[in-house]
C-alpha positions as CSV (number, residue, x, y, z in Angstrom):
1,X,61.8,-5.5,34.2
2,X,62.2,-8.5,36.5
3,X,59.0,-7.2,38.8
4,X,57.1,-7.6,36.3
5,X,56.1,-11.8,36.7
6,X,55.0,-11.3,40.7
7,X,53.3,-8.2,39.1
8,X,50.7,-10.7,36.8
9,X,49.5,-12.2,39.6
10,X,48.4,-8.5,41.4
11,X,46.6,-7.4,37.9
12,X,44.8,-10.5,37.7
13,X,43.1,-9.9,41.0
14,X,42.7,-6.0,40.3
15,X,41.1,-6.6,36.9
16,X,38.7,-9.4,39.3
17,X,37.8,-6.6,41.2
18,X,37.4,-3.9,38.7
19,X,35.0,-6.6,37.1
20,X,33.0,-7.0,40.1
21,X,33.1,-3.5,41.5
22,X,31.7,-1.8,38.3
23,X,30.0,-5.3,36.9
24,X,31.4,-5.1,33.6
25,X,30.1,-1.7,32.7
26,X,31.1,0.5,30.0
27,X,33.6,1.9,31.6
28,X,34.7,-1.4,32.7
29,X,35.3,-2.5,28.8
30,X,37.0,0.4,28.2
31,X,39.6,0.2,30.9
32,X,39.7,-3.4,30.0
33,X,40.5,-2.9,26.5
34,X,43.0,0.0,27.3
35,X,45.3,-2.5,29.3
36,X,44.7,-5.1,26.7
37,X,46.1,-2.6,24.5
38,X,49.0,-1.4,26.5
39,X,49.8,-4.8,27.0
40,X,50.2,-5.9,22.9
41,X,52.3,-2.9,22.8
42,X,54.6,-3.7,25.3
43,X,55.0,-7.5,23.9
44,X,55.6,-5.8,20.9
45,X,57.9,-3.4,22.2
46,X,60.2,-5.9,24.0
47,X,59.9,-8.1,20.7
């Protein structure tokens, strides 16, 4: 639980370089929207 604020920081630059490794291709959305997704759930999970 408390790993997860140093964490942010690390997916920020991994989601920058999914972005520019696959140039925001389908499959780019798609993992994009998946981690969006996991994210809401886990906001509303810990809610």
């Amino acid at each position: 639980m408390l790993s997860v604020f140093p964490k942010k920081g690390l997916l920020k630059c991994a989601l920058l370089n999914i972005f520019n490794k696959l140039k925001c291709s389908t499959t780019c959305i798609l993992y994009f929207s998946v981690f969006i997704y996991l994210f809401i759930i886990s906001i509303l999970y810990l809610c």
